[in-house]
C-alpha positions as CSV (number, residue, x, y, z in Angstrom):
1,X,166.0,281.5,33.1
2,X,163.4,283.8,35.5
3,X,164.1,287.2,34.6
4,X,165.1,289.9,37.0
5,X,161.7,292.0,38.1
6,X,163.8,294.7,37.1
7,X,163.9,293.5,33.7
8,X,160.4,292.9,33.3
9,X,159.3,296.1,34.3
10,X,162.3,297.5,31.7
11,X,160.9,295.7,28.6
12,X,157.1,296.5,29.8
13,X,158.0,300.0,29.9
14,X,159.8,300.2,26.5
15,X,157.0,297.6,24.8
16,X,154.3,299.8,25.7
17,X,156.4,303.0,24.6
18,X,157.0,301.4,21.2
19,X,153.2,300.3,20.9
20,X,151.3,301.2,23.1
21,X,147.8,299.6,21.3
22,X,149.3,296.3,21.7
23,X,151.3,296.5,25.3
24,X,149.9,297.7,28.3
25,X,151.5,300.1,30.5
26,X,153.1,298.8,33.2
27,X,151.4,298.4,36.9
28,X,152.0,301.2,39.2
29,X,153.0,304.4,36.6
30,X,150.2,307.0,36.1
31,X,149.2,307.4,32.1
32,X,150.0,310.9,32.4
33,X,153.6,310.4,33.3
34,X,153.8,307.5,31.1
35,X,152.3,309.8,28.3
36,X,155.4,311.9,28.5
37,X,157.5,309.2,27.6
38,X,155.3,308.0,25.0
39,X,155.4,311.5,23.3
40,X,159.0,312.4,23.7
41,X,160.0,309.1,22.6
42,X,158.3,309.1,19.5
43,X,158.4,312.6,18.4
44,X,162.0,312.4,18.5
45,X,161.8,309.5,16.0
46,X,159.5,310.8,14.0
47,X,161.3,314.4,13.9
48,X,164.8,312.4,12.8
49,X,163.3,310.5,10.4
50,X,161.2,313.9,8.8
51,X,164.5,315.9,8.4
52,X,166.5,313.1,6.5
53,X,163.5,312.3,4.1
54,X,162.0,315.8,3.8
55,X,160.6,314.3,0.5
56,X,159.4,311.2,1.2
57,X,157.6,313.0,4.4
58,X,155.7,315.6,1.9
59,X,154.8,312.5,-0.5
60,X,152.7,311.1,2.3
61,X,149.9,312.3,4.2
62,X,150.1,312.5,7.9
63,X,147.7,309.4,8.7
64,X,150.0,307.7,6.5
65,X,153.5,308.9,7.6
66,X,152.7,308.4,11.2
67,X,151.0,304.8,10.6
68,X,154.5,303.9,8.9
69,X,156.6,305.8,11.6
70,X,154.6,303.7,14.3
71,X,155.3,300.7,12.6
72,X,159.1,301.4,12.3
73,X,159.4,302.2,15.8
74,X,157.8,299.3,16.9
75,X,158.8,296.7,15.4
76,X,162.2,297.1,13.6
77,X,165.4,296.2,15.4
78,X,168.1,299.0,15.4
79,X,172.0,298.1,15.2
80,X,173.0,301.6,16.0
81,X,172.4,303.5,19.5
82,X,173.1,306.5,17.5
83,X,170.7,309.4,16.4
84,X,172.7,310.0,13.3
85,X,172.1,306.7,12.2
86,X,168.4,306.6,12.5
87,X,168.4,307.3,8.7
88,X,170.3,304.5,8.1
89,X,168.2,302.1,10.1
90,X,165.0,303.2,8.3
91,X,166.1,303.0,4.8
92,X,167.2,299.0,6.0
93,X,163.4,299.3,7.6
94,X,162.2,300.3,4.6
95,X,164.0,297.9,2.3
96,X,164.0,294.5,4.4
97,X,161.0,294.8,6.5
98,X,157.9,297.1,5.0
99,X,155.5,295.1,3.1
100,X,154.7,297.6,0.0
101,X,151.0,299.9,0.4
102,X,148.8,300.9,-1.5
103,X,150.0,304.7,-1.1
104,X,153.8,304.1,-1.7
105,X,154.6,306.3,-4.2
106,X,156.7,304.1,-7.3
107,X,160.2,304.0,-6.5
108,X,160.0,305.2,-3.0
109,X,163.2,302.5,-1.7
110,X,165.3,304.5,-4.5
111,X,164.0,307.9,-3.2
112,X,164.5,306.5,0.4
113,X,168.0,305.9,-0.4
114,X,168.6,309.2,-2.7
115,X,167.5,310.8,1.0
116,X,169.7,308.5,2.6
117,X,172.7,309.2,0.4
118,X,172.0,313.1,0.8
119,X,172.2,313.0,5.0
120,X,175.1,309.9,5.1
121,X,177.6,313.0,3.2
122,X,176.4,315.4,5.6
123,X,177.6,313.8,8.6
124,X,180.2,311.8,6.6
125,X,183.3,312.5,8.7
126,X,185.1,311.8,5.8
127,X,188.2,314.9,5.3
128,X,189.8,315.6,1.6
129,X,193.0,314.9,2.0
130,X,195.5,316.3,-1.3
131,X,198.5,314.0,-0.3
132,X,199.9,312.4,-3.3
133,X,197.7,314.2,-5.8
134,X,198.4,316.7,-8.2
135,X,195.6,319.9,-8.5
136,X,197.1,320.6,-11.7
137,X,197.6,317.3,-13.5
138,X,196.9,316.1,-16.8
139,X,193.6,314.1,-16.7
140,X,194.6,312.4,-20.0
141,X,198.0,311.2,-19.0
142,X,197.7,310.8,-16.0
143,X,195.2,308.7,-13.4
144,X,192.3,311.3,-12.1
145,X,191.6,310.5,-8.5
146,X,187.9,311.2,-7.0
147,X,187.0,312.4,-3.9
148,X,185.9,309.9,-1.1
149,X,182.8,312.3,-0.8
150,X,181.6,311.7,-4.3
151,X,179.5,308.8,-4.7
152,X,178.0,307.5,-8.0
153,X,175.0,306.6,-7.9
154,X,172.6,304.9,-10.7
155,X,168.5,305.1,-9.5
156,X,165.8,303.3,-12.7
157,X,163.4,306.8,-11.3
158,X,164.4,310.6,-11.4
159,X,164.8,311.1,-7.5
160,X,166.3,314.0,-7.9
161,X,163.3,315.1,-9.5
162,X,160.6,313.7,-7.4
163,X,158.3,315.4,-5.5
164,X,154.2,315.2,-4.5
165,X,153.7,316.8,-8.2
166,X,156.1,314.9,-9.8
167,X,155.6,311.3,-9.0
168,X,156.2,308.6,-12.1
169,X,153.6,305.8,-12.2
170,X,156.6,303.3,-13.5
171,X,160.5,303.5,-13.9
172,X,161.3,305.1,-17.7
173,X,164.9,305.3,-18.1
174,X,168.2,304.9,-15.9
175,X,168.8,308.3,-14.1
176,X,172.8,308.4,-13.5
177,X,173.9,310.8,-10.8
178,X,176.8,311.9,-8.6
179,X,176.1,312.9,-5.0
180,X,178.7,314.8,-3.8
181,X,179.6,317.4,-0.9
182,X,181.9,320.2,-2.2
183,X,184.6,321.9,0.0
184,X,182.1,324.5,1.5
185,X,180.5,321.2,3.2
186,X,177.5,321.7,0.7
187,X,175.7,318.5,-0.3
188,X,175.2,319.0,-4.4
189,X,174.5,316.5,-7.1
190,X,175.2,316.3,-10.8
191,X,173.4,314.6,-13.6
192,X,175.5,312.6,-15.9
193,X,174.9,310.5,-18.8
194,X,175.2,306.8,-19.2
195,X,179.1,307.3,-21.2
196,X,180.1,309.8,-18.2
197,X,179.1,307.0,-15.6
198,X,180.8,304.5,-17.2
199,X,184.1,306.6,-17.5
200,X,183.8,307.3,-13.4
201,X,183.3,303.3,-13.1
202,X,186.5,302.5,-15.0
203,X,188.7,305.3,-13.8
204,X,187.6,304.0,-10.4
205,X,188.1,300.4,-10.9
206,X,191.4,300.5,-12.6
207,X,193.8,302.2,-10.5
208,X,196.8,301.9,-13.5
209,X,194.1,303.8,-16.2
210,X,195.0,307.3,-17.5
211,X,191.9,309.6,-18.5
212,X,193.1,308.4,-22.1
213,X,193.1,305.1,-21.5
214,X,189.8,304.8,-19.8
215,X,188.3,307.1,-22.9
216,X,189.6,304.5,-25.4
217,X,188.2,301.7,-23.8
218,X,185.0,303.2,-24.0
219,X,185.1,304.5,-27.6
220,X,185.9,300.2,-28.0
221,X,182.8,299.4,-26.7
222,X,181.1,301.9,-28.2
223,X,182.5,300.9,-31.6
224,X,182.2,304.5,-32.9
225,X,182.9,305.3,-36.1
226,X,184.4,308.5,-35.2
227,X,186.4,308.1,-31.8
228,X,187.5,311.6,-31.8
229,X,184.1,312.5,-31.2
230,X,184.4,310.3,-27.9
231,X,187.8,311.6,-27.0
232,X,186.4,315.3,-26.8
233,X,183.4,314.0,-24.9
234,X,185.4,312.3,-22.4
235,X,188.1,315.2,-22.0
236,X,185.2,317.0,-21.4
237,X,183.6,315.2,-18.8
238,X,186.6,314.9,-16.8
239,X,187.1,318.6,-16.5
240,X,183.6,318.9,-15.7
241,X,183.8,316.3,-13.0
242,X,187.1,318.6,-11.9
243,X,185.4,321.8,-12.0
244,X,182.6,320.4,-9.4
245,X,185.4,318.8,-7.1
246,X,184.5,315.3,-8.0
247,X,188.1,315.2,-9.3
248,X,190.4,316.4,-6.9
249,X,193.4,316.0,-9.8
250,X,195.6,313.1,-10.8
251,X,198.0,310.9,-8.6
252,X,201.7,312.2,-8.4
């Protein structure tokens, strides 16, 4: 099929806009109007993309920032018209598409997505709704219910950590954390060890499981010799994770 003149002068403009070393600009526009375009249009990316990864963007020089922000604008395919989303469609830039550097940091996709995870509960439009839960109820005997706006996450680096003066040359130990936004709309996280996680993961995948019954199926696996000991640990954690909001209470 011939395509419209239209068209063509449409996907000239946006080429050269996207990369303009490789696409000329288009017949009949002056560079200095076409320069406007080139500079809005980019900056806006760029200035998206620097507030959802604040870290990643200190991590990196500029000549190396902008040579990556060029390349995302380029050449990746977005799903989403939306600005909000831009976050989104570079952390799948980032994972499907960029071949690794030479100056990626280690762990930069679980950093990218630690970032990701931070600005995705910001704009989450996600409400806490208390319908059919009980503030008060017993965490043991009954089933604690979390909030949709805490998400557990489990990273092989110390995102929450990393920074330019605190980059890990190689993955150590499983860091296991809860990103959540509490009811002031504040973005917080909490680390949590291995037996907390795995308490979250079964009270969450087994919708008939009291506190109690999620704390004896872990002192089972551990094969503790004192389960007591894993009892008090787990009532703990679960009035932790209700002190934060992580728990909103237990199902009526």
């Amino acid at each position: 099929m011939t395509v419209p003149a239209f068209k063509k002068n449409q996907y000239e403009f946006t080429a050269h806009i996207r990369d303009p070393e490789k696409n000329k600009m288009p017949d009949g526009i002056e560079d200095r109007r076409m320069g406007i375009y080139r500079e809005l249009l980019y900056n806006n990316i760029e200035g998206f993309i620097s507030s959802g990864f604040p870290v990643i963007r200190e991590i990196f020089n500029d000549k190396n920032w902008n040579k990556m922000i060029r390349d995302f604008f380029a050449n990746h395919k977005s799903h989403s018209p939306y600005f909000l989303e831009i976050s989104q469609e570079f952390l799948a830039y980032l994972e499907n598409e960029r071949e690794p550097h030479d100056e990626d940091p280690a762990g930069l996709l679980e950093l990218a997505h630690y970032e990701w995870v931070e600005m995705a509960l910001h704009v989450s439009d996600d409400e806490i709704s208390m319908d059919s839960i009980n503030a008060n109820g017993d965490l043991l005997t009954r089933h604690p219910v979390f909030s949709s706006l805490a998400w557990p996450l489990v990273y092989q680096f110390p995102v929450h950590t990393m920074g330019p003066d605190n980059l890990p040359d190689a993955a150590e130990h499983p860091t296991y954390l809860v990103v959540y936004r509490d009811r002031n709309d504040k973005v917080r996280f909490l680390e949590i060890n291995p037996v907390t996680a795995r308490l979250i993961g079964l009270l969450q995948d087994n919708e008939n499981f009291t506190g109690t019954d999620a704390i004896d199926h872990i002192a089972k696996e551990m094969n503790h010799p004192n389960p007591e000991i894993v009892h008090q640990g787990g009532k703990a954690a679960l009035e932790e994770l209700q002190q934060h909001g992580i728990i909103l209470g237990t199902q009526t």
